[in-house]
C-alpha positions in Angstrom: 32.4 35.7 -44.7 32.9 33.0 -41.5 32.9 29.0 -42.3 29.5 27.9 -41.2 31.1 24.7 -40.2 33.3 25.5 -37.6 31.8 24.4 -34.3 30.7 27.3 -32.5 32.8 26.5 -28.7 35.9 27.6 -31.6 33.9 30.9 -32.0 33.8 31.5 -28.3 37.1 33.2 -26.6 38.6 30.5 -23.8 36.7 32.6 -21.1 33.1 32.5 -22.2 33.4 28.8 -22.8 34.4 28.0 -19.5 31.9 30.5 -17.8 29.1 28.5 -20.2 30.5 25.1 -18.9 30.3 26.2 -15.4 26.6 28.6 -15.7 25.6 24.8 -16.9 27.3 22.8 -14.0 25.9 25.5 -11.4 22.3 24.6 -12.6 22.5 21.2 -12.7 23.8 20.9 -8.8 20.7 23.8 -7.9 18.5 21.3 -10.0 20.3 18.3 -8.0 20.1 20.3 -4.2 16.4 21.4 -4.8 15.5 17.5 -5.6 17.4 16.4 -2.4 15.6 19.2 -0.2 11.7 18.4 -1.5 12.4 14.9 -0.8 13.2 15.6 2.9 10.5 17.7 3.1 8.2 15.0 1.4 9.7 12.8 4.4 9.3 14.0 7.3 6.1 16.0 6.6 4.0 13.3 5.1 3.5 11.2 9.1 3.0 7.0 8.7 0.1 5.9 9.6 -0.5 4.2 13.0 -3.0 2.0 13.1 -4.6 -1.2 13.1 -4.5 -2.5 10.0 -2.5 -1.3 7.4 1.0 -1.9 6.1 3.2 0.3 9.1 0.4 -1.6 11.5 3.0 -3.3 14.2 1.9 -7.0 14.4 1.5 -8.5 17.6 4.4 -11.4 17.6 1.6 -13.4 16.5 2.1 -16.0 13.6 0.5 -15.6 10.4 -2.3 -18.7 9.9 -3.3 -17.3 6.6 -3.1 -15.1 3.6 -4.4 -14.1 0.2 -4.1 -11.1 -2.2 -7.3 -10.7 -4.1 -6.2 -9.2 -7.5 -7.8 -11.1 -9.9 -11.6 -11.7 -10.6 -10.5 -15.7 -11.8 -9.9 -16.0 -8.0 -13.5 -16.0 -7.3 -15.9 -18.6 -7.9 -19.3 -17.6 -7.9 -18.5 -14.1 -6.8 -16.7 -15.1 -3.6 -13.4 -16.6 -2.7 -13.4 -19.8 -0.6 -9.8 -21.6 0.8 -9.6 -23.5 3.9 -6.4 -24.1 6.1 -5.3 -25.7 9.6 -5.7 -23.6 12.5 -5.4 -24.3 16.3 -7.7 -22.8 18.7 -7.3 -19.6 19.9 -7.7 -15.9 19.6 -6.9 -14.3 16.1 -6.9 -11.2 14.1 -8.1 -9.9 10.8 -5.8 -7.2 8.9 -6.0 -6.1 5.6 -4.1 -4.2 3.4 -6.6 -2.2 1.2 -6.4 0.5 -1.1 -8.6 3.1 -2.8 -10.3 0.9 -5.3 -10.7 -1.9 -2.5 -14.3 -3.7 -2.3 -16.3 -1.2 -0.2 -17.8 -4.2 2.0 -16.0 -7.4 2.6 -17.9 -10.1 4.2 -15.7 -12.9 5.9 -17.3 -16.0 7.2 -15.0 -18.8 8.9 -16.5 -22.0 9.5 -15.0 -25.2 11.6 -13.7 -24.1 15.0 -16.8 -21.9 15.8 -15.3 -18.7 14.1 -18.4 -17.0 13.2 -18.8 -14.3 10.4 -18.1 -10.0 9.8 -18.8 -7.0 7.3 -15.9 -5.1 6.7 -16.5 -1.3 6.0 -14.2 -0.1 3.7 -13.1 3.6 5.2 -11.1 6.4 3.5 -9.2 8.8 5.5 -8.5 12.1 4.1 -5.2 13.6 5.5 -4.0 17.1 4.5 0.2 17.5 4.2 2.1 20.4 2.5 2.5 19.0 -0.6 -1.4 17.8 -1.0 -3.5 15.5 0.0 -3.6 11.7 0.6 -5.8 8.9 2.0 -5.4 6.2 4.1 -8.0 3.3 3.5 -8.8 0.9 6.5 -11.7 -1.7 7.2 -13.9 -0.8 10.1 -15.2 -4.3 11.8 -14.6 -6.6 14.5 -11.2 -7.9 13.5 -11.1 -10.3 16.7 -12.3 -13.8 16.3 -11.4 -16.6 19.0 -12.2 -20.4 17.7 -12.4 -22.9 20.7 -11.8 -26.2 18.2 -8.6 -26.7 16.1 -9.0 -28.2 12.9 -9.9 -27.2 9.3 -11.6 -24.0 8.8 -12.7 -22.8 5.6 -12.8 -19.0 4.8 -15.4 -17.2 2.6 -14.7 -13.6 1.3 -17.4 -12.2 -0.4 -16.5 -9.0 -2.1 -20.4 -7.9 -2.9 -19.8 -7.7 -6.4 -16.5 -5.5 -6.6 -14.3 -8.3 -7.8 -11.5 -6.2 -10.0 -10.3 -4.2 -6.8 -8.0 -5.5 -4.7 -6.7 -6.0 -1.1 -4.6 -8.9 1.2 -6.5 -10.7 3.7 -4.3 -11.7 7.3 -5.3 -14.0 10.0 -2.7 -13.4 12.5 -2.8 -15.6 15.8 -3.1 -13.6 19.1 
């Protein structure tokens, strides 16, 4: 009758223990080398985005005039977000950075400096890769606004109602 309590790499002759050892390590670097290969893949067959708003969007050299990440219902008053800030006149640029549980219209007015007012269009693009499928969200509008005065110009964001989803407003100077 064997002693149960003998550890059981004793049982095993010299040979099998080291073939075990390395059956194990060769699994672990296949495990490690298919990791490394489906993240290249992931990386150079899922493309970045071009386009005009967005996070790979290329900015323009312009200066950022202003900014605000709407994440949190207590930001709103009323159901809409009001700030104002300092701008000088000239030609500016919307971009946002939304996502797929972004307000579906976003309603922008700027007042002081004759800036005028848009609807944003929330848009999801569907875009087929190997591994799946993914979206790209962008807001369809006219993201060009020139104001002739300087001064103080306040900002209202109306989010129509949708105030738990969230997106970053940018006014970029031209």
């Amino acid at each position: 009758m064997q002693n149960s309590s003998r550890p059981i790499g004793r049982l095993l002759p010299l040979g099998a223990r080291y073939r075990a050892a390395l059956s194990r390590a060769k699994i672990a670097l296949v495990v490690i080398a298919v990791l490394l290969a489906a993240g290249l893949i992931v990386g150079t067959l899922v493309p970045e985005e071009e386009t005009e708003s967005g996070i790979n969007a290329p900015r323009d050299g312009g200066d950022e005039i202003f900014h605000v990440r709407l994440a949190d219902p207590g930001m709103y008053s009323g159901g809409v977000y009001t700030d104002s800030f300092e701008a000088p006149g000239g030609q500016y640029a919307f971009d946002f950075v939304p996502n797929g549980s972004s307000p579906e219209i976003l309603s922008i007015t700027l007042e002081g400096g004759g800036g005028g007012g848009e609807d944003f269009v929330l848009e999801g693009t569907k875009h087929e890769a190997l591994l799946g499928e993914y979206y790209t969200w962008e807001y369809l509008g006219q993201k060009h606004v020139a104001m002739q005065d300087g001064g103080t110009v306040s900002i209202t964001i109306d989010p129509h109602g949708n105030t738990l989803g969230s997106v970053s407003v940018y006014l970029y100077e031209n």
